[in-house]
N, C-alpha and C positions, 0 to 999 in steps of 0.2 A: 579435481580442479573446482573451483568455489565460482561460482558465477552469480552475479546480480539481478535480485529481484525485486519488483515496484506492486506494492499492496496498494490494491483500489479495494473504496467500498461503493459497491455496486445495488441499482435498482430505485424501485419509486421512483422507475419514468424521470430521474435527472441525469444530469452527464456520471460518471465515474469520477469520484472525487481521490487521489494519492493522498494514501496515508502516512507510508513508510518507504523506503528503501534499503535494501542492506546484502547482504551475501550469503549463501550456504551453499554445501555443496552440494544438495540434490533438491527435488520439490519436498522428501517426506523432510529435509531438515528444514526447510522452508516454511512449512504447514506449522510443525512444532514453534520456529518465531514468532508465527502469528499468536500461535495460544500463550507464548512464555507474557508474546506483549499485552495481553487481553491480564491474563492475570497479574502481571505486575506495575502496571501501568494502569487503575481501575479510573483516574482523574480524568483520561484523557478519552473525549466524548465521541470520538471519530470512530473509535474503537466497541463501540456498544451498537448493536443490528437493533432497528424496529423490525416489524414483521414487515416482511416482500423484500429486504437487504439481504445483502451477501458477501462476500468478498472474494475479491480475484489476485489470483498473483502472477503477474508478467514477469518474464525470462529473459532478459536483453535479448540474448541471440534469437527470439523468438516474435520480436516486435519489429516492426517496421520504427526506423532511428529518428525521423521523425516524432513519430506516436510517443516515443521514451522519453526523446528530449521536451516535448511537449509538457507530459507528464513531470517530467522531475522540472522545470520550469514553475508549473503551477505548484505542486509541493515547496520549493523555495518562497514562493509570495507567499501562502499559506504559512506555512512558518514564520515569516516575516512579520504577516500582520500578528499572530498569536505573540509576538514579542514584542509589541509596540505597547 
């Protein structure tokens, strides 16, 4: 069963910025998104770590719905403005 996950990049002392959301059906097919989208996607700057960054990847069923909906809120304005 495929469930939804929300990529933050994390650290350097600011909030957790979403980057992505999408589906797989476990954490390793998960992990692998993140590298497909690192490598395929080299333009897009959200996706490149200075040092003390990270990334975390939230699990729907593992997040308080609040915290998700917050998250995937801020990721739609973010999109938003990069298409203005």
């Amino acid at each position: 069963m495929e469930k939804r996950y929300l990529l933050l990049k994390c650290g350097s002392g600011s909030k957790p910025l979403p980057i992505d959301c999408f589906t797989a059906s476990d954490m390793s097919e998960a992990q692998e998104a993140v590298k497909w989208l690192e490598h395929h996607h080299p333009e897009r700057q959200e996706l490149h770590l200075e040092p003390g960054e990270f990334f975390e990847l939230l699990v729907e069923e593992h997040c308080p719905p609040e915290k998700w909906e917050d998250a995937l809120a801020e990721l739609e304005l973010n999109r938003r403005k990069k298409s203005s």
